[in-house]
C-alpha positions in Angstrom: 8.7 -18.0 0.3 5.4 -19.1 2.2 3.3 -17.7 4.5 4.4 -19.2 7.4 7.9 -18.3 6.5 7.8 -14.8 6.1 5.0 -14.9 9.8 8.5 -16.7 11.5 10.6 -14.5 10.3 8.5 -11.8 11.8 8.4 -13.1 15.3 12.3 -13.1 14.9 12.3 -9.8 14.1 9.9 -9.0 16.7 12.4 -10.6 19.3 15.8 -8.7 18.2 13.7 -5.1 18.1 12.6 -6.1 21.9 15.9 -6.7 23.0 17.8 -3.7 21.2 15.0 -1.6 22.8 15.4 -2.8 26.4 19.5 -2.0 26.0 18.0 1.3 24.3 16.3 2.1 27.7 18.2 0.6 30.2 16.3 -0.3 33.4 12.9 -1.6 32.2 12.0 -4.9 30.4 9.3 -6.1 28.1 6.3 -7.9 29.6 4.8 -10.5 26.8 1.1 -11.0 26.9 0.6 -14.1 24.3 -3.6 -13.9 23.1 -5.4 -16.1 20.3 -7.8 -15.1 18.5 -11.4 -17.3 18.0 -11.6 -17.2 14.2 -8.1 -18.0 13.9 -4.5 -17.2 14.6 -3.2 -15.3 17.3 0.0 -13.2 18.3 2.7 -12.0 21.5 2.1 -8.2 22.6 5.2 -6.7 24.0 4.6 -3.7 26.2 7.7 -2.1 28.2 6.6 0.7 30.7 8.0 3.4 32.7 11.4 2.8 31.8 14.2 5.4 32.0 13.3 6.3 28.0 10.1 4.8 27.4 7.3 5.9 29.4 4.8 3.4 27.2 5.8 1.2 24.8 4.8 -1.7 22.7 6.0 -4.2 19.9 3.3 -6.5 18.9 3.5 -9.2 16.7 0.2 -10.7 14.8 -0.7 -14.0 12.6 -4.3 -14.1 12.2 -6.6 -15.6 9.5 -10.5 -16.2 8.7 -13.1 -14.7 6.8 -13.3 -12.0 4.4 -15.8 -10.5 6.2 -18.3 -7.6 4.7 -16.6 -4.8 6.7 -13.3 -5.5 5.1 -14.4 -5.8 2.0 -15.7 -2.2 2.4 -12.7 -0.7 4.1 -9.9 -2.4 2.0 -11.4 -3.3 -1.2 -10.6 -6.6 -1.5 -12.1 -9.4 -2.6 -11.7 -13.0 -1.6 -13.2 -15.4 0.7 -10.0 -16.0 3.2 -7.2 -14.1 4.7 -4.4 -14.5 5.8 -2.4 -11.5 7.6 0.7 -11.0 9.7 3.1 -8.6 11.0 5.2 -6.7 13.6 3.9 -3.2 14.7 5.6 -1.2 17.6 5.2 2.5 19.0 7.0 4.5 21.5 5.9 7.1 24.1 9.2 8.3 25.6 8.8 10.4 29.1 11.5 13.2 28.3 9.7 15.9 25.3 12.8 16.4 23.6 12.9 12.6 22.5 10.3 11.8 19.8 7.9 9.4 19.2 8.2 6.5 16.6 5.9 4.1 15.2 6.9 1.7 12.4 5.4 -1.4 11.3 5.7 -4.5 8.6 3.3 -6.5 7.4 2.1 -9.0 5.2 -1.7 -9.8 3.5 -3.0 -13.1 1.3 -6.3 -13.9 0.0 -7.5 -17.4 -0.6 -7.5 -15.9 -4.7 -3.8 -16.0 -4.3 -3.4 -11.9 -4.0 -0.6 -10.9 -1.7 1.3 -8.4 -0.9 3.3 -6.6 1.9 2.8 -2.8 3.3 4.5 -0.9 6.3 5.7 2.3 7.1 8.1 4.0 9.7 7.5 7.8 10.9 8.6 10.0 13.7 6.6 12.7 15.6 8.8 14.9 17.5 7.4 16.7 20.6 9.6 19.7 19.4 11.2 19.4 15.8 14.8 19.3 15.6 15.9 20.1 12.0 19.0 18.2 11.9 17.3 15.2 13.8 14.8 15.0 11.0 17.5 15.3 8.5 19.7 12.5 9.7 16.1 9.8 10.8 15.1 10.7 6.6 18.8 9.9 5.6 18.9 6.5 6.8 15.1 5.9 5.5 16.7 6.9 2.3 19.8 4.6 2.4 17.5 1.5 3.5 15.0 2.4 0.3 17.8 2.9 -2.2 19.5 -0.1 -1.6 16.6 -2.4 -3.1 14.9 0.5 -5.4 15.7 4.1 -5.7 12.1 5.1 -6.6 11.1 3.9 -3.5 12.2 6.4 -1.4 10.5 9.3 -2.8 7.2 7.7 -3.7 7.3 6.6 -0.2 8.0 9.5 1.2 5.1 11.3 -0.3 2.9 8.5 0.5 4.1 9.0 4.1 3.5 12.8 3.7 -0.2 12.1 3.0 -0.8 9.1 5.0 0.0 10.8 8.2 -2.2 13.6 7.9 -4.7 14.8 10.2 -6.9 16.7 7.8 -9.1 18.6 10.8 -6.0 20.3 12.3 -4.6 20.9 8.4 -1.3 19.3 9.8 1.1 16.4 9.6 1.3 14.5 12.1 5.2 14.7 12.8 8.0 14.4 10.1 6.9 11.5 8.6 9.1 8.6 7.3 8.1 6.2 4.6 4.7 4.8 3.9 4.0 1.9 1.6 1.0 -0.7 0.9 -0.1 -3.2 -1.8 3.7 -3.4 -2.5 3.9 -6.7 -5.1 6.9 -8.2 -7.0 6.9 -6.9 -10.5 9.8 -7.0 -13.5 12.5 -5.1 -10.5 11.6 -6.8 -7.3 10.7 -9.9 -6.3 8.5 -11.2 -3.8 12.0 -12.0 -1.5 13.2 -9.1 -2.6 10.0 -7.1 -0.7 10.4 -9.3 2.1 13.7 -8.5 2.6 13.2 -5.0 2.3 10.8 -5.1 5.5 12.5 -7.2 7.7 15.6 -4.3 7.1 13.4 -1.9 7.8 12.4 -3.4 10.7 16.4 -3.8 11.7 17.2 -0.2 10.8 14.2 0.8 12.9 16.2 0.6 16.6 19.5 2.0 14.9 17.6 5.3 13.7 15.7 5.4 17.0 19.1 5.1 19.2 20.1 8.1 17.7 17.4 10.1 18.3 17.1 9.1 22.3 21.1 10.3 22.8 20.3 13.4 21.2 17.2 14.5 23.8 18.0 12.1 26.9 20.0 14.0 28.9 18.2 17.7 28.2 16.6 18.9 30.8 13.0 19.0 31.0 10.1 21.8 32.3 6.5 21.3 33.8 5.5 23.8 30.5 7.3 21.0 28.4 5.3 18.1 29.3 2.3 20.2 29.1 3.1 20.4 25.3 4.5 16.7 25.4 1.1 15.7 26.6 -1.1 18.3 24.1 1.0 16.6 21.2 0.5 13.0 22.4 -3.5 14.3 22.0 -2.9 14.8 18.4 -1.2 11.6 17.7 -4.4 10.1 19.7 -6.8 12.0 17.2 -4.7 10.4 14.5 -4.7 7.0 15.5 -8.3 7.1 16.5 -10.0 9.1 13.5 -7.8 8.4 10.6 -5.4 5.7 11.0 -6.0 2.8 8.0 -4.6 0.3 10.2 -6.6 0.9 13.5 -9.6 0.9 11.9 -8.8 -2.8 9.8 -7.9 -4.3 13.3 -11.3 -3.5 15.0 -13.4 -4.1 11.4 -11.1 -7.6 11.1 -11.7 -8.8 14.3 -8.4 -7.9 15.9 -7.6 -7.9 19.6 -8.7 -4.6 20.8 -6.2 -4.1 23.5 -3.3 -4.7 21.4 -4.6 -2.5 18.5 -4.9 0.5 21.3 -1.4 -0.6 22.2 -0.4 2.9 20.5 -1.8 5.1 22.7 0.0 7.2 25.3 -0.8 6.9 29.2 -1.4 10.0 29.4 -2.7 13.2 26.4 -4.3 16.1 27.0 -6.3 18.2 25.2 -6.7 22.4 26.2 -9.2 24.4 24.4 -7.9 26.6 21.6 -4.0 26.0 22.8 -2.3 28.9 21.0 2.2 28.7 21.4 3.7 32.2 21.8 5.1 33.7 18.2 8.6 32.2 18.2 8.7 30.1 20.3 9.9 26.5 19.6 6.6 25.3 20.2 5.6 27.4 17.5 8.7 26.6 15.5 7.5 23.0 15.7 3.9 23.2 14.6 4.8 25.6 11.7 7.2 22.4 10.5 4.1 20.4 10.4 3.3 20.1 6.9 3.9 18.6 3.8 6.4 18.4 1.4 9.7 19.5 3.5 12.3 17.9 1.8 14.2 16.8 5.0 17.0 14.7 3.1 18.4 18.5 1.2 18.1 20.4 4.7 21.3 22.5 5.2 22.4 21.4 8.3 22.2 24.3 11.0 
């Protein structure tokens, strides 16, 4: 299994989670905006918009390649002359608060030394935290994990726990998921064996997300909601901007700006000092913010 295998198999999986997201939402349809990129390579952003689920939304995929340059050296650690990257990296902004929003992606790294290996990760920030919602998105993590290793589902839940982080507000930045990187073939797994694992990751992904738009689409929604949906989408914009790994690689790589900032919402806010009433489920939520929550063993309510 090649690179340019695994980099079609990508833009395949890029196509099917595209069209089970326009059924998903129902009245709006992806817009493709194909870009190459002058040191090498190139990719097809995806963005759907004001839908009736999806306010902003994107699935990009990427195949890029050039020079190691001295800023990625410093950043990733790496060392080699050449890369070689690609990969398929979507997230959501839904309109209604009591649907979440979701960010996976799958991807795939080479060096001209012959060092490889694949990383990705899927999470969901809620704008309000629905126990059993979490329960059921981490169950079918789990299932996908197990089924090629069952050590991958803890260590990459933990991984997910501290990945998505936001160390200046001492909070997670949703429920998590699975995170994963530098993931190689050793004596268990093989190299197909990893790839696999991604690309049903990245078929699970619409599957877990259906659920979780039937269970808030239809709820009614309040002005003093999407003033919270909006403060929230402010944190995940702190995230993505401050400590995200994968943001920061794009810009230090070379990447196409506008489809790295893909991930940000239309609209955020930000209030000075925003304190929820005690007991309230905007409370509720932010005092689920944090590590460690075993979401798989929650006794369903």
């Amino acid at each position: 299994m090649n690179k340019a295998i695994i980099s079609s198999e990508f833009q395949l999986l890029q196509d099917r989670i595209c069209k089970a997201l326009e059924n998903i939402d129902g009245s709006s349809l992806f817009v493709e905006d194909k870009w190459e990129r002058e040191e090498g390579g190139g990719g097809r952003t995806r963005i759907i918009q004001n839908g009736s689920v999806i306010e902003k939304g994107g699935v990009a995929f990427s195949m890029v390649e050039g020079i190691v340059t001295d800023g990625m050296k410093t950043q990733m650690g790496i060392k080699g002359n050449e890369f070689f990257a690609t990969g398929v990296s979507i997230v959501l902004h839904p309109s209604n608060p009591h649907i979440p929003i979701i960010h996976m992606n799958v991807r795939y790294f080479e060096l001209d030394n012959g060092d490889y290996w694949f990383g990705g990760g899927i999470d969901l920030t809620p704008h309000y935290i629905i126990p059993n919602q979490a329960k059921e998105f981490h169950i079918g993590l789990k299932k996908v994990c197990d089924k090629y290793n069952k050590e991958f589902y803890p260590k990459f839940k933990n991984w997910a726990d501290d990945y998505f982080y936001i160390p200046h507000r001492n909070e997670t930045r949703g429920i998590g998921g699975i995170f994963f990187d530098h993931l190689k073939p050793n004596s268990e797994s093989s190299k197909e064996d990893i790839f696999n694992f991604c690309i049903e990751l990245g078929d699970t992904f619409s599957i877990l997300y259906k659920y979780q738009v039937n269970c808030g689409k239809d709820i009614l929604i309040t002005n003093k909601q999407i003033k919270w949906r909006n403060l929230r989408r402010g944190r995940y914009v702190e995230f993505n901007l401050v400590n995200d790994k994968g943001t920061k690689f794009g810009l230090v790589s070379g990447g196409r700006t506008e489809s790295i900032l893909m991930s940000l919402p239309a609209n955020a806010s930000w209030e000075y000092n925003y304190l929820p009433i005690n007991d309230s489920k905007e409370k509720q939520t932010l005092d689920l913010l944090k590590k460690g929550v075993d979401w798989v063993m929650l006794k369903k309510s």
